[in-house]
VOSE-802715 format. One line per 4 residues: for each residue x, y, z of C-alpha. Coordinates in steps of 0.25 Angstrom, whole numbers, plus 5000, padded with zeros to 4 digits. Example, Ala and Ser with C-alpha at 12.3 -4.5 7.8 and 13.67 -1.06 7.14 Angstrom:
2
5049/4982/5031  5055/4996/5029
end
This chain:
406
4754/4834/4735  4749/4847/4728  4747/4847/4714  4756/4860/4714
4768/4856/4722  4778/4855/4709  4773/4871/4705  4787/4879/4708
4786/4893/4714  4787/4902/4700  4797/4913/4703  4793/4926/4707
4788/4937/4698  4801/4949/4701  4791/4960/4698  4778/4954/4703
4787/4951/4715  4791/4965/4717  4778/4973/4717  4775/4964/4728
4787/4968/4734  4782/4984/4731  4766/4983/4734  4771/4976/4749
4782/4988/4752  4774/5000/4758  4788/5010/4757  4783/5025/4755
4797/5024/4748  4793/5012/4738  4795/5015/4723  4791/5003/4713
4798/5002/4703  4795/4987/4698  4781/4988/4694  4780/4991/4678
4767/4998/4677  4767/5014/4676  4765/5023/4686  4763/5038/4688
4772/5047/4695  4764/5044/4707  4767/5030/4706  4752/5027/4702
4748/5018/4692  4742/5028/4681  4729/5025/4672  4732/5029/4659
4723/5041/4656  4718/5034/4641  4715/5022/4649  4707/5028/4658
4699/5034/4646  4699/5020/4638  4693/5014/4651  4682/5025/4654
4678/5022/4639  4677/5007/4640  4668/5008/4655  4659/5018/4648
4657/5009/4635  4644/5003/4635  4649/4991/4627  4657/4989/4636
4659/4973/4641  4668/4962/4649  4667/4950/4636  4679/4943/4631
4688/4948/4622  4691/4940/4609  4703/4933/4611  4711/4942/4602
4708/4953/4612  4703/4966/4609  4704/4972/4595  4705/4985/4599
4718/4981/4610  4724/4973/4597  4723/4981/4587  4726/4994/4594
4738/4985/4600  4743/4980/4588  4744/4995/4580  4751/5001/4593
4762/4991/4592  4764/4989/4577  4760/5004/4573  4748/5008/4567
4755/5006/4551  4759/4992/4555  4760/4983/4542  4760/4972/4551
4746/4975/4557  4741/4979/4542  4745/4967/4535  4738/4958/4547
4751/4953/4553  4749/4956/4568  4740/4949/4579  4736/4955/4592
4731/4947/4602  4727/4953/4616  4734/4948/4628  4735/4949/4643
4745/4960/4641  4758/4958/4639  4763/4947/4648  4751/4941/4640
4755/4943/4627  4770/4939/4629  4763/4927/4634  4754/4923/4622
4765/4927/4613  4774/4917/4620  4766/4905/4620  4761/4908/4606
4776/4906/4603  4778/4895/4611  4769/4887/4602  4772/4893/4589
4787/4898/4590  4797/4895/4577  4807/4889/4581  4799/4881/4593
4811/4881/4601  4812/4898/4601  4816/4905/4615  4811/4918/4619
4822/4927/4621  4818/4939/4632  4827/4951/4634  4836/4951/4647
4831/4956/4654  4816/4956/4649  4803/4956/4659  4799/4946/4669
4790/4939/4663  4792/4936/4650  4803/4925/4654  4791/4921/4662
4781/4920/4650  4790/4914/4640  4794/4903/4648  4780/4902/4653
4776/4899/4638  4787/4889/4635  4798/4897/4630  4813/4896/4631
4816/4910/4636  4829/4914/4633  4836/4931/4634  4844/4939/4627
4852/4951/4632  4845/4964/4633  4850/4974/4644  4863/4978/4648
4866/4977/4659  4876/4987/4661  4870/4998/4652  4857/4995/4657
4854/4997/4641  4851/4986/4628  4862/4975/4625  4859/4977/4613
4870/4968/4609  4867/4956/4619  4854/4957/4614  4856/4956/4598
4868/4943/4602  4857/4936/4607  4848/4937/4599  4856/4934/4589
4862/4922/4596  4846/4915/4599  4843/4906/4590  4835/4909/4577
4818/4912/4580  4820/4916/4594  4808/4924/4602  4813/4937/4605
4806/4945/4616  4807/4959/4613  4803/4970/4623  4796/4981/4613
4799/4993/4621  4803/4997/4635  4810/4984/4639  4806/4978/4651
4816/4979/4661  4824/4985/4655  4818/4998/4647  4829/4994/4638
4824/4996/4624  4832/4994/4610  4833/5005/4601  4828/5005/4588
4842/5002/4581  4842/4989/4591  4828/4986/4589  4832/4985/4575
4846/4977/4579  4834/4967/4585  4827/4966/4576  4839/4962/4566
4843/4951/4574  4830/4945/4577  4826/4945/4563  4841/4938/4558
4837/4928/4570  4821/4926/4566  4817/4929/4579  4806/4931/4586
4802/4945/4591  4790/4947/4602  4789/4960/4608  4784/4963/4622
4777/4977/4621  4773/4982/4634  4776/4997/4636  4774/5003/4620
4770/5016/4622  4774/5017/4637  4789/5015/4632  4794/5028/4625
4780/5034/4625  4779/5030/4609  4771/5017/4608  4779/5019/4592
4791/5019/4597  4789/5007/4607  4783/4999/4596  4797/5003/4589
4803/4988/4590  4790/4978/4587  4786/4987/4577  4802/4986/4569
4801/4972/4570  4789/4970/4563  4792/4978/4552  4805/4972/4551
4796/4957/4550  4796/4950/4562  4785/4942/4566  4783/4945/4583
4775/4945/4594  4772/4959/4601  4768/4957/4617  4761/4970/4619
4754/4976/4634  4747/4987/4637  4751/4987/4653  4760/4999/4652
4757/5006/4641  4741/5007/4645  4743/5007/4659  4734/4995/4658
4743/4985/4665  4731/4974/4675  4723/4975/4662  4733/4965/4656
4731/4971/4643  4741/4968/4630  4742/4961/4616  4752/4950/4610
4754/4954/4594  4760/4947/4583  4765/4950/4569  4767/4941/4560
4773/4940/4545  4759/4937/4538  4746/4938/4539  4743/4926/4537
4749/4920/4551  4741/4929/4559  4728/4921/4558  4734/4908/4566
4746/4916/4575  4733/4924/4580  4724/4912/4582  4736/4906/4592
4736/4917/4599  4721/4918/4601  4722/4903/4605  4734/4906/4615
4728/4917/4622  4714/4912/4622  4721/4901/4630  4726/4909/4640
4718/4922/4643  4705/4917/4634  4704/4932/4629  4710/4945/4634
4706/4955/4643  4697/4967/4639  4698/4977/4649  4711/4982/4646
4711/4978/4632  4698/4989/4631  4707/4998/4637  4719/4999/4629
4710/4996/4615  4703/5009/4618  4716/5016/4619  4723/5010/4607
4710/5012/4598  4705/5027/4601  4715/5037/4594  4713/5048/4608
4715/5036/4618  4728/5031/4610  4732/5044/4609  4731/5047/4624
4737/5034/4627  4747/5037/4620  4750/5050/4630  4748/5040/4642
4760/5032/4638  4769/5044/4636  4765/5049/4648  4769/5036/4654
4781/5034/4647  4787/5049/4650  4785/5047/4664  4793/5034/4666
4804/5042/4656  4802/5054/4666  4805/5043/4677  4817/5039/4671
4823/5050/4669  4821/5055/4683  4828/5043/4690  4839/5043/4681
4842/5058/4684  4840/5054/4698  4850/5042/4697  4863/5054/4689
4858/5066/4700  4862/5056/4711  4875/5051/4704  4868/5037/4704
4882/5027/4699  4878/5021/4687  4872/5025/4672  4857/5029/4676
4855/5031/4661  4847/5017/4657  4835/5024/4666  4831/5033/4654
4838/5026/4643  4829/5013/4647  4812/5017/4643  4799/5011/4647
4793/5006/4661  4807/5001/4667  4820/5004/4670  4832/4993/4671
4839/5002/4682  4854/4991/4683  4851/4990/4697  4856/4977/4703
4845/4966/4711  4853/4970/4725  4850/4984/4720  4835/4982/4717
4832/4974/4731  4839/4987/4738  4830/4996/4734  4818/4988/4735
4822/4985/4750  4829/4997/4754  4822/5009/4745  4808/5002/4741
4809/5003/4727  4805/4990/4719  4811/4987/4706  4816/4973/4700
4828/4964/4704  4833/4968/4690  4832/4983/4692  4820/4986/4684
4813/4998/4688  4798/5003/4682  4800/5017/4680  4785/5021/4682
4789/5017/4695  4798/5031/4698  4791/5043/4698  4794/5058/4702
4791/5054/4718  4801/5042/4717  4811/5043/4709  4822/5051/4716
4820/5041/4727  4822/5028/4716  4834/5035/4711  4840/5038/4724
4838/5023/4727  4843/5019/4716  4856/5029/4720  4858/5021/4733
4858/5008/4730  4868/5009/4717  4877/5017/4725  4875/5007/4734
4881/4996/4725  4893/5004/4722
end
């Protein structure tokens, strides 16, 4: 009898799944469409110019060295962090009610942030409420920490838009002092964002239901190509009061996705709660990752404190993001010049990394067995995926097999 013959086999990982599915298939034809990193119009992964500068700069730095970090992470990462998301003028960061820890991106901070809550939530019985559909893994994380995980109504699905109404029933229906997980910018599925009117709506609800707000942040800046505009939402809610948590990564938005780089912030109402919220978050995470990595830490600190860096940075990420518009706009003009049945319109109304193209799982698993193209079983497609030497052939594929469920 083996020690380890209760452990169950865990469910498969749909996205991790796939790109094995997409490395095995050797198809001149083969488009991936399911993995949510950047690309170039070659297909390539691209090295953001400014990071290949900040990277030259720390090699050739004779202080240079491999020791620990403090548990906090690296000041140069935090504080840089911290001003992108809450603005340089934030009263919250002047008035000393905002901690930044470093985490191991944003999967970790999401993580921290969750078992933080676990142990200190108010009321203690408080579910975490995740939009439908939300990302693979943050049901996986929260129920990993020991949370009730619970949704509310997010996409329609026949507009392929914000249910905007489902949305604010619910959560006005969730008991008071809920955990509300809010995507900051470029929803992931979906590239579904609220306006600011409906932001505002959100906002209104959650406060008359003393929620709790915790932001997911991974694409600021890469989103509309404005890191402002993307910090629009966490930024409303602070002003407006609310104490939240802020997952924030640096995979997209710095290219810098194996180096597992990112931050877990928190604002709270004074001052004076900072000194023992930081302290258990120092304790969790020296519990689980001892201190964070450096290496990409260095990288992206560079960036955020040298004004020329910043700047170019900057660039890089419009440069990013008006490729995956230009991208967008040339499927869906694809999709109307073949008379495509259906309202293609959601492509270019959606922003950010993916698209939620409506496209059934029978759909999906035609074009992955018949056309080679890999996407999710829910129709999610990365848009860094298409460029201008695959796009016609997405769209024409995409043609067949709607007409072909006609």
């Amino acid at each position: 009898m083996s020690y380890f013959n209760s452990v169950p086999q865990a469910p498969a990982d749909g996205i991790l799944k796939l790109s094995v599915l997409s490395k095995a298939d050797n198809n001149s034809k083969k488009v991936d469409l399911g993995v949510g990193a950047y690309r170039d119009d070659n297909g390539k992964p691209w090295v953001l110019p400014v990071v290949d500068k900040a990277e030259k700069r720390l090699v050739s730095d004779p202080t240079a060295n491999h020791e620990y970090l403090g548990v906090g992470g690296l000041p140069s990462l935090t504080g840089g962090a911290q001003t992108l998301i809450f603005g340089s003028d934030s009263p919250a960061i002047n008035e000393g009610r905002v901690y930044t820890i470093q985490s191991i991106s944003g999967t970790g901070a999401n993580m921290v942030g969750a078992v933080f809550l676990k142990q200190f939530k108010v009321p203690a019985d408080a579910a975490i409420y995740i939009s439908k559909p939300t990302w693979g893994n943050h049901r996986n994380i929260f129920q990993t920490a020991g949370h009730e995980v619970r949704e509310y109504r997010y996409c329609n699905y026949q507009t392929l838009g914000l249910d905007i109404d489902g949305m604010l029933e619910d959560l006005r229906a969730a008991p008071r002092g809920q955990i509300i997980l809010l995507h900051a910018c470029a929803h992931n599925p979906t590239g579904i964002d609220p306006t600011e009117e409906q932001w505002t709506q959100i906002a209104d609800v959650m406060a008359d239901r003393g929620h709790f707000p915790f932001f997911d942040c991974a694409y600021q800046g890469f989103a509309t190509g404005d890191v402002d505009r993307d910090a629009l939402a966490i930024r409303m809610f602070v002003a407006r009061g609310f104490e939240l948590f802020v997952a924030e990564s640096f995979a997209k938005n710095m290219g810098l996705y194996g180096e597992r780089t990112g931050c877990l912030h928190v604002v709270t109402k004074d001052s004076a709660l900072i000194p023992a919220v930081s302290s258990q978050l120092n304790r969790l995470s020296r519990a689980t990752i001892s201190t964070a990595s450096a290496y990409g830490a260095k990288i992206a600190g560079t960036v955020l404190q040298d004004k020329a860096l910043y700047s170019e940075w900057l660039e890089n990420m419009q440069t990013m993001s008006d490729r995956i518009k230009t991208m967008r706009e040339a499927l869906r003009n694809k999709l109307v010049e073949l008379g495509t049945p259906g309202d293609w319109s959601h492509v270019t109304s959606q922003i950010g990394m993916f698209s939620f193209t409506g496209l059934s799982k029978d759909q999906v698993a035609t074009l992955r067995n018949q056309y080679h193209m890999y996407l999710t079983d829910d129709g999610r497609i990365s848009v860094a995926g298409l460029n201008s030497n695959n796009v016609d052939y997405v769209a024409k594929a995409i043609d067949a097999v709607v007409r072909a469920a006609k």
